[in-house]
C-alpha positions as CSV (number, residue, x, y, z in Angstrom):
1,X,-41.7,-58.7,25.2
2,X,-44.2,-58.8,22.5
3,X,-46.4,-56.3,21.0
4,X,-50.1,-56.3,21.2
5,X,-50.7,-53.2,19.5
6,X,-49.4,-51.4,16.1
7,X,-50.2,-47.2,15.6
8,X,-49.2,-46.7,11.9
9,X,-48.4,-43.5,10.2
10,X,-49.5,-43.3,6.4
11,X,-47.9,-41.2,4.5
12,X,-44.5,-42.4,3.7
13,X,-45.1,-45.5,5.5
14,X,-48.4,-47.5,4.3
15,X,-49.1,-45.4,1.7
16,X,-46.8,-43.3,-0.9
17,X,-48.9,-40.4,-1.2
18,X,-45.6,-37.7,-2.3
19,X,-46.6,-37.3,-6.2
20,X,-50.4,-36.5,-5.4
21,X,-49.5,-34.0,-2.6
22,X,-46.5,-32.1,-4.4
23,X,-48.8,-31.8,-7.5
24,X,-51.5,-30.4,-5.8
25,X,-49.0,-28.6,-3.6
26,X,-47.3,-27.0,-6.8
27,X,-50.9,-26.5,-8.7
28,X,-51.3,-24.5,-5.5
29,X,-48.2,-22.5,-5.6
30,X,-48.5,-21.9,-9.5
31,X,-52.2,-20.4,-9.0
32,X,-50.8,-17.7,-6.3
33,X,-47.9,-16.7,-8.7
34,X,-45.1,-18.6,-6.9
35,X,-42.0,-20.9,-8.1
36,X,-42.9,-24.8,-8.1
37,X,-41.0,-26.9,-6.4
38,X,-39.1,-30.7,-7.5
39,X,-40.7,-33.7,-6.4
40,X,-37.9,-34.7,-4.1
41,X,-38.2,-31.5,-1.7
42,X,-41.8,-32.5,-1.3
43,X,-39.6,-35.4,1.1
44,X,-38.7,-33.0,3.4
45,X,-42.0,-30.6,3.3
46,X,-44.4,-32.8,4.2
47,X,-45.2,-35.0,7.3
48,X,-46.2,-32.5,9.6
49,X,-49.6,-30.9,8.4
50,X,-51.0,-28.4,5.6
51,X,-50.2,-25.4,7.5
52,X,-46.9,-26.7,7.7
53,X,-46.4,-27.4,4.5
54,X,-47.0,-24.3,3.2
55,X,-44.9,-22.3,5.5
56,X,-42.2,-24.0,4.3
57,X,-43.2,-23.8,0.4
58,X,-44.2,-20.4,0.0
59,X,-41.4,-17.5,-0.4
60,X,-40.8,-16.0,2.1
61,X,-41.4,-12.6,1.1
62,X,-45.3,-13.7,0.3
63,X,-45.7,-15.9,3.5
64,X,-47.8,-13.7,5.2
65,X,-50.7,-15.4,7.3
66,X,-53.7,-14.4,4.8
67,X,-51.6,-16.2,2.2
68,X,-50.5,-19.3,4.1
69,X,-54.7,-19.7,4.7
70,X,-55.3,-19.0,1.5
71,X,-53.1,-21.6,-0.1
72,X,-54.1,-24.1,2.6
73,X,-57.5,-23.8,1.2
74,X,-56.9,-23.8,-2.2
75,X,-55.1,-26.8,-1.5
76,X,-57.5,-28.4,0.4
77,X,-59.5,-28.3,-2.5
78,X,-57.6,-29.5,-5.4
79,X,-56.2,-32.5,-3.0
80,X,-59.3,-33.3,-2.2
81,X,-60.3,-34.1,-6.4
82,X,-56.9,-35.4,-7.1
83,X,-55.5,-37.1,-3.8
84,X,-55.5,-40.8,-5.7
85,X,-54.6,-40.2,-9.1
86,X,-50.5,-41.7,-8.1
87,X,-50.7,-42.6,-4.6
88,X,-50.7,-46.6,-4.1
89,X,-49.5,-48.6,-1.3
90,X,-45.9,-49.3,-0.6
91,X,-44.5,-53.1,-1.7
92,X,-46.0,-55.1,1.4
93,X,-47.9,-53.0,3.0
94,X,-51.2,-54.6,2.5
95,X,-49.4,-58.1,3.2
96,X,-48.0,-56.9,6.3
97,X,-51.1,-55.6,7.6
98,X,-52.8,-59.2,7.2
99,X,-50.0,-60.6,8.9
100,X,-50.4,-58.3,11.7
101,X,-54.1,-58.6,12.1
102,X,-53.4,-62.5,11.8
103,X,-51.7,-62.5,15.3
104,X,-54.2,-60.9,16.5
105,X,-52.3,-57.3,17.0
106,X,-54.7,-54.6,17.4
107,X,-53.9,-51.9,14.5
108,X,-54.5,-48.1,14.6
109,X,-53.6,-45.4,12.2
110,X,-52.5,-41.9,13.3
111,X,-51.6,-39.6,10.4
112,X,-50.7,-36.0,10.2
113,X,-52.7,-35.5,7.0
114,X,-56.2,-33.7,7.4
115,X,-58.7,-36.2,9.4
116,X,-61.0,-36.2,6.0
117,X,-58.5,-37.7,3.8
118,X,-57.4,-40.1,6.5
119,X,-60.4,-41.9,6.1
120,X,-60.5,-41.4,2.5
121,X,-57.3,-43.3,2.1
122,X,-57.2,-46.0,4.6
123,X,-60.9,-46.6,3.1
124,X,-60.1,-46.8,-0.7
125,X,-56.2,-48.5,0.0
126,X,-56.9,-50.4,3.6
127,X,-60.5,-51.3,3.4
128,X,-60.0,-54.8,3.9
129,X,-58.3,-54.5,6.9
130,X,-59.7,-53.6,10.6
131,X,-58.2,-50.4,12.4
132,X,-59.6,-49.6,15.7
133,X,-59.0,-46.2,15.1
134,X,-58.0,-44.2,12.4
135,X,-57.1,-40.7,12.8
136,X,-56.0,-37.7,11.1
137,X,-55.3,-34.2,11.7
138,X,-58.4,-32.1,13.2
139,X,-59.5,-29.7,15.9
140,X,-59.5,-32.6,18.5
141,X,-55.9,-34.4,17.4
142,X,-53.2,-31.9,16.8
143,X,-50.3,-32.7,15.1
144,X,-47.6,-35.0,15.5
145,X,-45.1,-34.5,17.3
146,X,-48.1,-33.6,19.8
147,X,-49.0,-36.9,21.5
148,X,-52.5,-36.2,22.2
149,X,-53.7,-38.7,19.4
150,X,-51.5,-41.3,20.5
151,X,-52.7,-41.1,24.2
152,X,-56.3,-41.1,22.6
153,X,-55.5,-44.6,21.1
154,X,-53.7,-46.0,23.6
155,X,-56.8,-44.9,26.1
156,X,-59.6,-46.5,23.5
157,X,-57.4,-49.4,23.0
158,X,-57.2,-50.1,27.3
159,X,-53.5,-51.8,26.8
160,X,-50.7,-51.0,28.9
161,X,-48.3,-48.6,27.3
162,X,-45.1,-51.0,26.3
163,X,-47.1,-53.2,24.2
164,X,-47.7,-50.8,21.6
165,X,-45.6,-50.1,19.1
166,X,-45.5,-46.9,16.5
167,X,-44.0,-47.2,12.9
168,X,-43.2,-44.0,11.3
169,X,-41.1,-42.5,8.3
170,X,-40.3,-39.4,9.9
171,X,-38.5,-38.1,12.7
172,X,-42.0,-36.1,13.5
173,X,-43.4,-39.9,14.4
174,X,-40.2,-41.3,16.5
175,X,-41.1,-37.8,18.5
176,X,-44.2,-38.7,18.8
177,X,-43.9,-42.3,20.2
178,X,-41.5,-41.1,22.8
179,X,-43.5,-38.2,23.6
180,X,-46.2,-41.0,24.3
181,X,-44.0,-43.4,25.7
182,X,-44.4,-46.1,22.9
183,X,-41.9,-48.1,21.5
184,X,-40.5,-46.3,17.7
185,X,-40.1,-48.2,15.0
186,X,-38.3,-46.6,11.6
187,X,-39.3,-47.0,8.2
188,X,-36.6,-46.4,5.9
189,X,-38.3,-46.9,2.4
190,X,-40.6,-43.4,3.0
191,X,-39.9,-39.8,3.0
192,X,-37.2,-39.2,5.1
193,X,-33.2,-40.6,6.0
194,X,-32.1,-43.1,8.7
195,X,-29.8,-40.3,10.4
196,X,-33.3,-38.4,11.1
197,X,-34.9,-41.4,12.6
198,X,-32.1,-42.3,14.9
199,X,-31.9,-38.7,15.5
200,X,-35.3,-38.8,16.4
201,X,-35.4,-41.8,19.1
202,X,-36.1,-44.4,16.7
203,X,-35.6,-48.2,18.8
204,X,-35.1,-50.0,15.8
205,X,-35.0,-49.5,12.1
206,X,-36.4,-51.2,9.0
207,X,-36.0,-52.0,5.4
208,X,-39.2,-53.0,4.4
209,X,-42.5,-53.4,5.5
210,X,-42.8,-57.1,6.5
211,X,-39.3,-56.5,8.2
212,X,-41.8,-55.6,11.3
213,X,-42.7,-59.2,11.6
214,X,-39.7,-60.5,13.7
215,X,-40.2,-57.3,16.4
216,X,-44.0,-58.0,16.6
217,X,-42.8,-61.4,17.5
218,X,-40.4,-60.8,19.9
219,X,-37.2,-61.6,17.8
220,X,-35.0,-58.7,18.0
221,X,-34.3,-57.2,20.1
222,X,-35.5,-54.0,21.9
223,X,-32.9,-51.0,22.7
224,X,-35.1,-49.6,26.0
């Protein structure tokens, strides 16, 4: 069975976008009189929104809901002057998209960062490349592991569900795949470990990017 369809996360998997966010994250934290926080934890805070973020982040005897809003905000903000100052594209990642688009595999984007600096990114980093869709988080796609942007790809797309596959870094995107009922592929280079992707439901993992090649075309094979 080949694929005729890709939906790629972007953080952790085109894009490695953790120095930008835990800096702005910690510029955050440091202007509402809270500890910062290493880079590495950032791996395990991020993925699964803003709000999300900061629940985890903030102490917990300051997480009240007015302060959780308010750092979202502030972050919003200072993310949205300093989201490229680090960030750059994984090893391959602009290679394997051209290979992709050079079979002719329709190529989506569904990301759990704010819809706004979705665009922002894939535009500055992808631009070359054609996406049908790109979306990020808003009031219309919820977060992953909510399935609703999936579906809402898959519907604009008009391909049967088991030709499309879903990379992701996190176990949040091998949720969301099966949620969706779309084939999950890991990515072990971004945020998170192989144990949470297998955890997760993830069919197959992968090394690097171009390691999606042989899937797309049909050489390994699947665990349905």
């Amino acid at each position: 069975m080949r694929f005729s369809a890709v939906i790629f996360d972007l953080d952790g998997t085109l894009l490695d976008t953790l120095q930008d966010i835990a800096d702005s994250a910690n510029r955050t934290l440091a202007e509402h009189g809270m500890p910062t926080l290493p880079l590495d934890n950032y791996r395990m805070l991020v993925g699964e929104g803003v709000a999300r973020l900061f629940e985890r982040a903030v102490p917990e005897s300051m997480r009240s809901p007015e302060m959780l809003r308010r750092c979202g905000d502030w972050f919003r903000d200072d993310y949205s002057r300093n989201w490229d100052l680090a960030t750059r594209p994984y090893d391959d990642a602009n290679q394997l998209l051209r290979e992709v688009a050079g079979r002719g595999i329709k190529m989506s984007v569904l990301s759990n960062k704010p819809d706004q600096f979705t665009q922002q990114c894939v535009a500055k980093y992808f631009g070359d490349h054609e996406f049908d869709l790109v979306l990020g988080q808003s009031d219309e796609v919820p977060a992953k592991p909510d399935p609703t942007g999936t579906r809402r790809i898959v519907e604009h797309l008009g391909l049967p569900l088991e030709e499309f596959l879903f990379l992701g870094d996190t176990g949040t995107d091998m949720q969301t795949a099966t949620a969706a009922n779309v084939y999950p592929v890991g990515a072990t280079w971004g945020f998170r470990s192989r144990d949470e992707l297998m955890e997760n439901g993830a069919g197959q993992l992968i090394a690097e990017p171009l390691d999606l090649l042989p899937i797309l075309d049909g050489h390994h094979h699947r665990k349905d």
